[in-house]
N, C-alpha and C positions, 0 to 999 in steps of 0.2 A: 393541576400540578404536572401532568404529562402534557400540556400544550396545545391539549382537544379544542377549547374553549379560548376566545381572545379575552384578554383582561380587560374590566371595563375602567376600572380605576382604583390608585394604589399601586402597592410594588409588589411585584412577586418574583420570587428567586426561591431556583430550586437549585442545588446542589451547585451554586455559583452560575446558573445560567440566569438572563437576566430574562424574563418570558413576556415584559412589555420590549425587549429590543432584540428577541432572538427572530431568526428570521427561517421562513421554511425548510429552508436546505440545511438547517442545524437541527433542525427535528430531530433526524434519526442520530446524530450523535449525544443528545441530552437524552432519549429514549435507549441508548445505549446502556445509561448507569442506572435508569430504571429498571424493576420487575414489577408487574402489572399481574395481580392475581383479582380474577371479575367474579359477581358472587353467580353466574350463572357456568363458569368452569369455559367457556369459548373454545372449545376444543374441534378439532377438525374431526368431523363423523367418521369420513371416510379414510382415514389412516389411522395405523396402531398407534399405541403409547410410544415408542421408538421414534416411529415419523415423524408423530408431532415435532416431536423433540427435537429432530436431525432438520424438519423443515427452519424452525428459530435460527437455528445454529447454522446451517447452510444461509439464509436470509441474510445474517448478523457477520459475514465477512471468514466464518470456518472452511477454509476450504481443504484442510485436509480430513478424507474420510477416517481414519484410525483415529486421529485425535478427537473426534464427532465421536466417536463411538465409545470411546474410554470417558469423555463428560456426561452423555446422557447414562452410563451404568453409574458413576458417580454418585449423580444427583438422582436416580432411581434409588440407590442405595441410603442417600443421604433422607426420603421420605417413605424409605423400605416398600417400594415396589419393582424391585428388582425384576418378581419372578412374572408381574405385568406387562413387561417391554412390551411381547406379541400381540398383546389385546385391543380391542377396538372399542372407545369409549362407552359405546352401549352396553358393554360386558362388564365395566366395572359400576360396582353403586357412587352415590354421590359423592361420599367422603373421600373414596379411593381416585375418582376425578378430580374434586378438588386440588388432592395430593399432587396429581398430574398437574397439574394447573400453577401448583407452588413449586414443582422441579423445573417449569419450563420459565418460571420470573427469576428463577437463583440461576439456569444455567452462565448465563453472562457474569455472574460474580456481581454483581449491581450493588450501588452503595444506599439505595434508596429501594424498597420492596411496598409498592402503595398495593396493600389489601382492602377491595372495595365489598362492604358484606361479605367474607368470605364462606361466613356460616349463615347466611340468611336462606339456604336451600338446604339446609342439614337438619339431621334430629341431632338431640342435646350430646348425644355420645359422642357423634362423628365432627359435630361442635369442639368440643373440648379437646378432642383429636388436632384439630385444625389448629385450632390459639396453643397450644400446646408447642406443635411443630413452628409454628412462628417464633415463639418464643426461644426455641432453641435457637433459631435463624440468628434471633438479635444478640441472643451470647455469643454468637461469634463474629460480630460486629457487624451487620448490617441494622440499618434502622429501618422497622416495622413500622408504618403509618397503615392502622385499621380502621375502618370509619363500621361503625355499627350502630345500630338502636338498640341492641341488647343490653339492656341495663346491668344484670345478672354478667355476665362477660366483661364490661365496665369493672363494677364493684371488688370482682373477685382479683382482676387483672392488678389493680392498685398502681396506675401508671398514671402517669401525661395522661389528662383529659382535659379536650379545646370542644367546646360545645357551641356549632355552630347556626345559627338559626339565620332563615332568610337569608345566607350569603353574608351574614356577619357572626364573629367572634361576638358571642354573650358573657363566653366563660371559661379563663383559664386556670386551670391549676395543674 
């Protein structure tokens, strides 16, 4: 969905991009509307939460520093780890990385947020932490795509479930 993979056949379209005729140098503008949260958190070791954060946003065309600094408390605020800016991902447990993980996919505002396992490294708690804050994401109008084997997380969710086996839709409802 993010363009990783070439289509082998069929259409695919993501958010009006057409991904059998999009061509390298539009990558980074369709990964512009994405936010990408991985279930292993891909957080950079060696800088704080902050950094991460200012590295996307500097990356992604922000070039003023004040306005870099007012979106990463935002979006710390918006998954209440405000008072983590300084920390360096080893200091925080898995949930609270996650969390990083989900402020750094929202920072661009994305119309599309593809969460891959995002609790498949969490206990049940820090789980339901995670789908929970998603779920706020998508009441305010961004669309959640969570791909998961939690069946329990399925069930409870009561959403859109596409159940994909082998590279094919089995099952929609």
């Amino acid at each position: 969905l993010y363009a990783e993979c070439d289509v082998e056949e069929g259409e695919a379209k993501v958010l009006d991009f057409d991904l059998l005729q999009l061509r390298n140098k539009h990558l980074p503008e369709l990964r512009r509307h994405l936010g990408i949260v991985f279930q292993d958190f891909s957080l950079l070791q060696h800088r704080t939460v902050g950094q991460n954060l200012d590295f996307v946003l500097s990356a992604t065309g922000w070039k003023v520093k004040s306005e870099r600094e007012s979106r990463i408390r935002e979006v710390l605020d918006q998954v209440e780890l405000s008072h983590k800016i300084n920390n360096f991902p080893h200091e925080l447990s898995g949930g609270e990385q996650q969390r990083v993980s989900i402020a750094r996919a929202i920072l661009n505002k994305p119309a599309l947020i593809l969460a891959d396992e995002p609790t498949g490294n969490l206990d049940p708690k820090h789980s339901w932490d995670i789908v929970r804050l998603l779920e706020k994401i998508n009441k305010y109008g961004t669309t959640v795509l969570l791909t998961t084997h939690n069946v329990e997380i399925v069930n409870r969710l009561k959403r859109r479930v596409i159940t994909i086996e082998h590279g094919k839709i089995t099952h929609d409802q």
